[in-house]
C-alpha positions as CSV (number, residue, x, y, z in Angstrom):
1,X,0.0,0.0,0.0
2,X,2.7,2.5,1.1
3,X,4.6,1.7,-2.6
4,X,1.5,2.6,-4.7
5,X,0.9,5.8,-2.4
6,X,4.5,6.8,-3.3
7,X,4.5,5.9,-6.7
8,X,1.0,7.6,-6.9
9,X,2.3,10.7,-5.7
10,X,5.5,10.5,-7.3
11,X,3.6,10.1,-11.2
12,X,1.4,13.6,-10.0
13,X,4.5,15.2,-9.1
14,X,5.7,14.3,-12.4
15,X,2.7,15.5,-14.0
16,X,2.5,18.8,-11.9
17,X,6.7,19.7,-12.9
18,X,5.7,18.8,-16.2
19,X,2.7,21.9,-16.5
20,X,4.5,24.2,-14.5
21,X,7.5,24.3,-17.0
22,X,4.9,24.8,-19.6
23,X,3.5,27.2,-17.8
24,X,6.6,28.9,-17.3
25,X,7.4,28.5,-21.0
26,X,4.4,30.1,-21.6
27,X,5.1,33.2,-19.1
28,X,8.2,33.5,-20.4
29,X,6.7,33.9,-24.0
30,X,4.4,36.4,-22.7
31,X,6.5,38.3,-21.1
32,X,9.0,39.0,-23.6
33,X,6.2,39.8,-26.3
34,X,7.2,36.5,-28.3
35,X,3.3,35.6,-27.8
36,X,1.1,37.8,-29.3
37,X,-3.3,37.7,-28.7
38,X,-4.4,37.4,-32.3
39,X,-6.9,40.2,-32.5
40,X,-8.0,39.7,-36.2
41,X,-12.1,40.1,-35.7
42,X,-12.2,41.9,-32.4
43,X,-10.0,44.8,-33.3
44,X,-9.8,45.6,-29.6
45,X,-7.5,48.5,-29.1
46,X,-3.7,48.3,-28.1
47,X,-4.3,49.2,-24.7
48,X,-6.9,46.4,-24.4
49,X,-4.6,43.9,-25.3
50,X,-2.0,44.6,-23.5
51,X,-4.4,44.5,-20.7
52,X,-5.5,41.4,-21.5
53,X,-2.2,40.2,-22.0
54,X,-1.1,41.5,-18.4
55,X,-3.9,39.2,-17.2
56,X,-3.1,36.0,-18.9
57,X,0.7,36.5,-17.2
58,X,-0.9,37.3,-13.7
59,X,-3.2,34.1,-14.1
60,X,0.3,32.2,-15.5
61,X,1.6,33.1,-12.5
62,X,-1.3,32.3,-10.2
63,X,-1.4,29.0,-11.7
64,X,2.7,28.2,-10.9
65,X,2.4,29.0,-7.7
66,X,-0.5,27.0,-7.3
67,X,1.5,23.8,-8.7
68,X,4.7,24.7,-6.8
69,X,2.4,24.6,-3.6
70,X,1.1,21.0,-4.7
71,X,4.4,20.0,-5.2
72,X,5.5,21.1,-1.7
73,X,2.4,19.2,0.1
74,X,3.5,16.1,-2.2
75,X,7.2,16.1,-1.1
76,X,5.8,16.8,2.3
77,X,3.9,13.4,2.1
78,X,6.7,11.6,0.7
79,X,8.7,12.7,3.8
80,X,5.9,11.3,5.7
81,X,6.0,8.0,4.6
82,X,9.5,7.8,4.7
83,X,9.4,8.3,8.5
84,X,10.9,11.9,8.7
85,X,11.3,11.5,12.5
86,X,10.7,15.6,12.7
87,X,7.7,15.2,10.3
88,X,4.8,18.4,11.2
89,X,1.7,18.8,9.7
90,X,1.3,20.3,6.4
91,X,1.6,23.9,7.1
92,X,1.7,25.3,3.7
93,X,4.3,27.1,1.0
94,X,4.8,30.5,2.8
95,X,5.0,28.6,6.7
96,X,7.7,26.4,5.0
97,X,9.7,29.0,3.5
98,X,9.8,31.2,6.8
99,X,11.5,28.4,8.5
């Protein structure tokens, strides 16, 4: 039971590494304009897009951290069933990196 609960998490780990590079592929894009929103039948204005643009970075980022924390909590459980004799509760990416 223990082995398929580590391999389990170990394969969503996997999984989770493998979006957030994407994701940060994607930022990265984003960021240094090699992505451009298509705005052939909207024609939205400049400003609008670069609004919108901002947005889909912010959510990018949202989205990273958001994997980065699942990535913690797994390692966290991984420590657990290892035996970490100093193992604590789950406390979280920002408790975690205050320590």
């Amino acid at each position: 039971m223990i082995d398929e609960t580590r391999e389990y998490l170990l394969d969503n780990r996997s999984k989770l590494s493998f979006q957030i590079e994407r994701a940060k592929h994607h930022l990265a894009g984003l960021e240094a304009d090699a992505i451009k929103i298509i705005n052939s039948k909207a024609s939205l204005p400049a400003a609008d897009i670069a609004i919108i643009t901002e947005d889909l970075a912010e959510h990018l980022r949202s989205e990273i951290e958001a994997l980065c924390w699942a990535i913690d909590h797994i390692d966290h459980e991984l420590e657990y069933l290892d035996g970490d004799d100093e193992f604590e509760p789950f406390a979280g990416r920002e408790a975690r990196s205050r320590d």
